[in-house]
N, C-alpha and C positions, 0 to 999 in steps of 0.2 A: 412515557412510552415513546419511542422510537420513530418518525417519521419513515415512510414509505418512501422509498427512492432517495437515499443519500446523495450529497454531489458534495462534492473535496471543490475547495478555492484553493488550496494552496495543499504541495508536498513539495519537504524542503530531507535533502541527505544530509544525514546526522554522522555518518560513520556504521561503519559493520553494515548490516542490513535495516538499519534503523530509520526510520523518516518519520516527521514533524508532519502532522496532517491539519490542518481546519478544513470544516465542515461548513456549509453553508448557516450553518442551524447557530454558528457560534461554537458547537463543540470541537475540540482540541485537544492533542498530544500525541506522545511518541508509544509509535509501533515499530516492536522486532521482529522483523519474519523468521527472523532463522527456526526458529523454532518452525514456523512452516515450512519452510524451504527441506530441513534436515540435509543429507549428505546425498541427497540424487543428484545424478547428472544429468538429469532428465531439462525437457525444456523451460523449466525455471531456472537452471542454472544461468542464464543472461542476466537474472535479477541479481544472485550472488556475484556474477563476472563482471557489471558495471553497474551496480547501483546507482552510483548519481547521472545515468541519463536517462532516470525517472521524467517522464510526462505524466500531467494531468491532463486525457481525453476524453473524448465522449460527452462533451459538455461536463463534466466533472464527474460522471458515472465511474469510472476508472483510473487507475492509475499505470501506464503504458511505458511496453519499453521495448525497443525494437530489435531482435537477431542479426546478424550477421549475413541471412538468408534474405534478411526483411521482412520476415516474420513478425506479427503480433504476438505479445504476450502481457495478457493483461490481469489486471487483480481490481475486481469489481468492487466499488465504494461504500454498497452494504454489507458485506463480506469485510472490507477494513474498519468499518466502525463498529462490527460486531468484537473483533478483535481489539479495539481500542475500549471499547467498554469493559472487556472480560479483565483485557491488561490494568485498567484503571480499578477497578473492580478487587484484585488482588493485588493492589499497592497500598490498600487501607488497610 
């Protein structure tokens, strides 16, 4: 079972929308967003427009990236590990 409140040590850019996560817990691997992201131009598009100036914030609750505005936009770290589980999940 899943530990309540995820926290990310480390997200590393792989290329395309793709980042290398560890988890506090020891769990590990790569997540694509694109598949979330899709084709909006909407205020995800920062994620798609610079992905490696990915932060790990929030004491590792999040993974952060800043607009142009200075905007926050952020992707909450049990939300990525639910996504890393499903993705790992359907590579077996």
């Amino acid at each position: 079972m899943m530990d309540c409140f995820q926290r990310i040590e480390t997200a590393e850019w792989i290329g395309g929308v793709r980042f290398r996560l560890c988890f506090a817990d020891g769990a590990a691997g790569v997540v694509d967003l694109a598949p979330e992201l899709g084709s909006d131009p909407g205020v995800l598009s920062v994620i798609r427009d610079r992905p490696a100036d990915v932060t790990v914030a929030q004491g590792g609750r999040a993974l952060l990236w800043l607009t142009d505005a200075g905007d926050e936009v952020d992707l909450d770290a049990d939300a990525l590990r639910l996504l890393l589980r499903a993705e790992q999940a359907a590579a077996e």
